[in-house]
C-alpha positions in Angstrom: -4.5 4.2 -8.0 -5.1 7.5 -6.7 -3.9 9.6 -9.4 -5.1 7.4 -12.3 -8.7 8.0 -10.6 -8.8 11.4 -9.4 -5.8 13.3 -10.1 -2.9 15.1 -9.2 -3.9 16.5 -5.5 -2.1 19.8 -4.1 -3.4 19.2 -0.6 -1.1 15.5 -0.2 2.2 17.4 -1.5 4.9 16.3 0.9 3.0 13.7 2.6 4.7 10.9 1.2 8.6 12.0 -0.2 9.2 15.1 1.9 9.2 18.4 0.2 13.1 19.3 -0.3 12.4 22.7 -2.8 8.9 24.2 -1.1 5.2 22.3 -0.8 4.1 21.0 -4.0 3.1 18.1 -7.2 7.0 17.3 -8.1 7.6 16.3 -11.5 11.2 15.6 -13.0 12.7 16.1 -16.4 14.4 13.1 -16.3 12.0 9.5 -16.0 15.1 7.5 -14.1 14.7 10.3 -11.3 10.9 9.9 -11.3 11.7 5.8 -11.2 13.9 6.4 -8.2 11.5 8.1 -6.1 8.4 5.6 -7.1 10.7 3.2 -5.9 10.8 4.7 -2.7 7.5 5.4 -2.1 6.4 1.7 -3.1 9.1 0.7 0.1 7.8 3.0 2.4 3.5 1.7 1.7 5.3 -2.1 1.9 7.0 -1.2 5.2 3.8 0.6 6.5 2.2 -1.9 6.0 4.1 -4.6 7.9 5.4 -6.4 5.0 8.8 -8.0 4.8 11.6 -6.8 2.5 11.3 -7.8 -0.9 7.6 -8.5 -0.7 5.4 -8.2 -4.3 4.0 -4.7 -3.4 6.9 -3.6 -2.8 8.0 -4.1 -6.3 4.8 -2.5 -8.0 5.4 1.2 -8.4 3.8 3.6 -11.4 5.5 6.5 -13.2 3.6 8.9 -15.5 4.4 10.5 -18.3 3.2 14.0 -18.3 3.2 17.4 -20.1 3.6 20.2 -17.8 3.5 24.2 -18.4 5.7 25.0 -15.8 5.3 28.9 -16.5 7.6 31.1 -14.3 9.8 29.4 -12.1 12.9 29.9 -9.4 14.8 28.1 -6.8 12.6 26.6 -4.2 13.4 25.2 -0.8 12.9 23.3 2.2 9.7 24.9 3.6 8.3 27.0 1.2 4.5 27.0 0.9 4.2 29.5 -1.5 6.8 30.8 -4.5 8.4 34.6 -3.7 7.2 37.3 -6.0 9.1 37.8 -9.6 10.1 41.3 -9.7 10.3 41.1 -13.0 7.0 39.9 -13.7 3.8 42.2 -13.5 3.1 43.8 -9.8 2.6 41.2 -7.6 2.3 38.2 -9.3 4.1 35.2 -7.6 6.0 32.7 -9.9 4.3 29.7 -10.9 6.5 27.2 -10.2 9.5 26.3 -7.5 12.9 23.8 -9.2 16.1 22.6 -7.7 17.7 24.6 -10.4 16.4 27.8 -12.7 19.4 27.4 -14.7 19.1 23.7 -15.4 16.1 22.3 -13.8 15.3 18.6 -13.3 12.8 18.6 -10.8 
């Protein structure tokens, strides 16, 4: 309900599902993957919230289908808070955004 109201929010990145390539909004190329992990998330709020296994809310889960402009990316990591500088790009400037792969991302 969250998102649908007031957007995609920076500050709870990692909160929920960890952050395995750096702190951030994760979005995969792939909608099974994105499935997989709203899944989990659903199971986590049911178990936090004392209900048994295979209770209602733990079946409701939400996927959205977005458009990103992922600019600039590389290889993130476990604990990254902010993307290295590209060398390549102009003096400075950090890429925009961290995957699991540059060559083939899907998340």
């Amino acid at each position: 309900e969250c998102i649908v109201e007031e957007g995609f929010h920076a500050s709870l990145a990692g909160s929920e599902n960890g952050s395995v390539y750096g702190a951030g909004i994760y979005f995969a190329k792939d909608a099974a993957l994105s499935h997989q992990y709203a899944q989990k998330a659903a199971h986590m709020t049911a178990q936090r919230q004392g209900h048994a296994p295979g209770h209602a809310s733990e079946k409701e889960c939400r996927v959205f289908l977005t458009r990103i402009a992922t600019g600039m990316y590389t290889a993130g990591h476990n604990g990254m808070n902010q993307s290295r500088i590209d060398a390549a790009g102009a003096k400075g400037e950090h890429f925009h955004s961290l995957v699991d792969n540059p060559h083939n991302p899907r998340i």
